[in-house]
N, C-alpha and C positions, 0 to 999 in steps of 0.2 A: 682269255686263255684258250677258250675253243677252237678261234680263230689263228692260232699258231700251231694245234694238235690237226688243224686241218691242211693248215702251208704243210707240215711236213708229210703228208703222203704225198706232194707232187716229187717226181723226183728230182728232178735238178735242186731242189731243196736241201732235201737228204744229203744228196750227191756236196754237196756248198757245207752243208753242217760237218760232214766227215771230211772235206780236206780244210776245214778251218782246224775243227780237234786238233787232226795229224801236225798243221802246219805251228799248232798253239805248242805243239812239244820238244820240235829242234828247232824253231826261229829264235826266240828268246833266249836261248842257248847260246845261237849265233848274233845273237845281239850282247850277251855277256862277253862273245869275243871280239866284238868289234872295240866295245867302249874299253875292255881291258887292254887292247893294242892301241886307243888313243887313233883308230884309223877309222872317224864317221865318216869324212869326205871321201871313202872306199865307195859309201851306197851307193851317193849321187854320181860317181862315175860309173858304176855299174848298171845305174838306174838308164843312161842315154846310152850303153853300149850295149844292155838288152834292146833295146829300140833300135840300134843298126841292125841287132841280129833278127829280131820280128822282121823288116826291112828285104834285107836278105830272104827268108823265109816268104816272104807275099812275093818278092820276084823270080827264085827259082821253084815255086810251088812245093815247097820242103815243110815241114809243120813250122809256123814262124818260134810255139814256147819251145821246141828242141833248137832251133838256132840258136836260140836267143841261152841257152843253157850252154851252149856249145862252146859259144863266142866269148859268155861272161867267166868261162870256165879256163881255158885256155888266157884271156887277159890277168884275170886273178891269179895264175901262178906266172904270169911275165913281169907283172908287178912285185915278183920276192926280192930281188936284188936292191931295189928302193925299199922295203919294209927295213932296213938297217934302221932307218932314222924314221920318227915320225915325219920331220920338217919335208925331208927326201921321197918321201910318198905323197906328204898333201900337195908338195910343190906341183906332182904330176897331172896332179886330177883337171885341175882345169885344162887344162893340154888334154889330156885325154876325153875330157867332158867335151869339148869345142870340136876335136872333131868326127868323135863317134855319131854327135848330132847331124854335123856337115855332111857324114862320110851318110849316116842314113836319108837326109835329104835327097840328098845326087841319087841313090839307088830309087830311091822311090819315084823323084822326075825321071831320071833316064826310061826305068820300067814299065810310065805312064801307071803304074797303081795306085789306086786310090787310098790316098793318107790317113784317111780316116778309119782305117782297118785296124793303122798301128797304132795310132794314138788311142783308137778305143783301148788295146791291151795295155797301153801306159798308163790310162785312168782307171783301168781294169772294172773286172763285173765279178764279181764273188758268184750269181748265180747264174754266170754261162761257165761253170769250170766243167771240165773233160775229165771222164776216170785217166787221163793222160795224166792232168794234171794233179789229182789223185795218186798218183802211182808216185811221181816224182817224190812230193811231199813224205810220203809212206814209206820210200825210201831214206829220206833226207831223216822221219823221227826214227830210222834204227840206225841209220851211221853217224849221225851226230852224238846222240847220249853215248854209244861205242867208243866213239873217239877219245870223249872226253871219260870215260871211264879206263879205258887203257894208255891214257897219257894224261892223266889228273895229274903228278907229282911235275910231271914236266910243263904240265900247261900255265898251273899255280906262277912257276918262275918264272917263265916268260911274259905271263902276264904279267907279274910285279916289279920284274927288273931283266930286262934283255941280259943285261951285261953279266947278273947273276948268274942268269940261265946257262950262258956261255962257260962260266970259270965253274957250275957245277957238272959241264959234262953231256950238257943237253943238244941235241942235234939241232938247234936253233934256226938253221938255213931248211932242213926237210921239214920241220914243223911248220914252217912261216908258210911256207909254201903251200902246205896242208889246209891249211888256215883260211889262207886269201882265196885258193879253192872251194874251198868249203863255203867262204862266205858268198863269194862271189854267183854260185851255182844255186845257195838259196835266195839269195835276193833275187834270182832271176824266176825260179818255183813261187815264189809269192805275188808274182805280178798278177795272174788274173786271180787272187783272192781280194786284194785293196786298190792293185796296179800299183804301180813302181815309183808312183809318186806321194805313194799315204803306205809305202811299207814300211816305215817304222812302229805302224799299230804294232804287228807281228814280232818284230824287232827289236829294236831299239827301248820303246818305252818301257814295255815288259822288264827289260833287264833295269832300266833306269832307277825304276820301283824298288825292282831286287838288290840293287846295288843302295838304296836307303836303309832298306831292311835286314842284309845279309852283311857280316862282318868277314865273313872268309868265303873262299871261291864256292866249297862244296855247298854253303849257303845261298850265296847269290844265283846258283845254276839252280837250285832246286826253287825257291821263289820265286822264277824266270816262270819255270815253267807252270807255277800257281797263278802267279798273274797273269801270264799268258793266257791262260785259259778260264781266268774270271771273266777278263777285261773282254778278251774275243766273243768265248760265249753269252757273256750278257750282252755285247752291243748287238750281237747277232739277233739274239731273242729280241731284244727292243726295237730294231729296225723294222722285225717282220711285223711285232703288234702295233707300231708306230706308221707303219707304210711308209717307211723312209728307204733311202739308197745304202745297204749295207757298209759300204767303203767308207765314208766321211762319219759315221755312228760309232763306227770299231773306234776310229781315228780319236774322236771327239771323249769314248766313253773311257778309254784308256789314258790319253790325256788331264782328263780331270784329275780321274785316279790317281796319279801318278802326282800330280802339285797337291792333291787333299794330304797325300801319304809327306812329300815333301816340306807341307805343314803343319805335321806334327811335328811337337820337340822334339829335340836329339835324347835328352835325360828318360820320354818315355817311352821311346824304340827303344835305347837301350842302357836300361837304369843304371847304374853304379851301385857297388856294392854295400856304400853307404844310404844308399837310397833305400835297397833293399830291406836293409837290416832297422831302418827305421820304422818301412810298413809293419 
């Protein structure tokens, strides 16, 4: 225990602990909205069109994580008019995957840049992150819980039923849009906390969890953000007394969690009233 009250006076430590928190509070969030829009294959396209944008970024000497937010942010709302349909978005992704990859190759041979710049930020370092990338995140936890607290009634139907949403009234086309922005822009803030290819610690699983445990939205967002920052914090803490690579720990420690929670029965998540009345 000494041995991790003394990691954290270095700073970049520190600096790694407070954009993991920040990132533990609107990722999970934005992982409740991916899995309620049924669009995971949104990441993995996001995941190689952040990689054009780092790309970009090493060849015009631009910061490559602002490219790389630029690019996934702008894609994520060209992609609203496909969100009609689940089928009409996933169809995209490979198309979009194939050649965001291509399209960053070619930049990086033509450039003569060394590849290995960008694919480090794809595998990502938790503890080379930037108050850059700090800030982003910090951002990301007050306009995310905002969003979804000033359009909870509207988010609720959309997520449950487009077509609902539509015949209650709901601007369904600027929300979507809202949405795939919002997602799009954090998946790309989370790459140097796991890198872009293990951000679903931050993401996805959090909610996954939350989504076993929480029967209704305002549930599942708030468990998002419990488990997010169990699952985060503790693999954090464990990597450092472990001397292990914080990215594949978060990964691994959220994981488990998530199939332990998975197997428990459904009757003691969430008993019945007959069950109740029996204890």
């Amino acid at each position: 225990m000494n041995s991790i009250w003394t990691l954290m006076e270095i700073p970049s430590v520190r600096l790694a602990l407070l954009a993991l928190l920040l990132g533990s509070v609107a990722l999970p969030i934005v992982g409740v909205f991916i899995v309620g829009l049924d669009i995971m294959p949104v990441r993995f396209a996001m995941m190689h069109v952040a990689l054009l944008g780092i790309a970009i970024g090493l060849l015009t000497g631009l910061d490559p994580l602002l490219c790389a937010l630029v690019l996934c942010g702008l894609t994520g709302g060209a992609l609203t008019p496909l969100a009609r349909s689940s089928t009409g978005l996933s169809g995209a992704m490979g198309l979009l995957m194939t050649l965001a990859v291509a399209a960053a190759l070619l930049v990086l041979s033509i450039s003569g840049v060394n590849a290995n710049g960008a694919f480090e930020l794809l595998w990502g370092s938790i503890l080379a992150t930037r108050p850059g990338d700090v800030v982003a995140l910090a951002a990301l936890a007050v306009i995310v819980p905002v969003l979804y607290g000033l359009r909870r009634r509207d988010l609720a139907l959309l997520l449950h039923d487009r077509e609902l949403a539509v015949c209650s009234g709901v601007a369904v086309e600027r929300l979507t849009l809202i949405l795939l922005v919002v997602i799009a822009v954090a998946i790309a803030s989370a790459i140097r906390l796991t890198g872009a290819l293990l951000v679903d610690a931050l993401t996805l699983l959090p909610a996954l969890a939350a989504r076993r445990v929480g029967r209704s939205l305002p549930a599942m967002v708030g468990w998002s953000v419990v488990f997010g920052l169990a699952f985060n914090l503790g693999g954090f803490l464990l990597a450092l007394l472990l001397d292990f690579p914080p990215g594949p720990v978060l990964v691994l420690v959220g994981g488990v969690c998530t199939l332990l929670l998975h197997a428990i029965p459904e009757d003691l998540l969430h008993p019945t009233p007959e069950r109740v009345l029996a204890k």
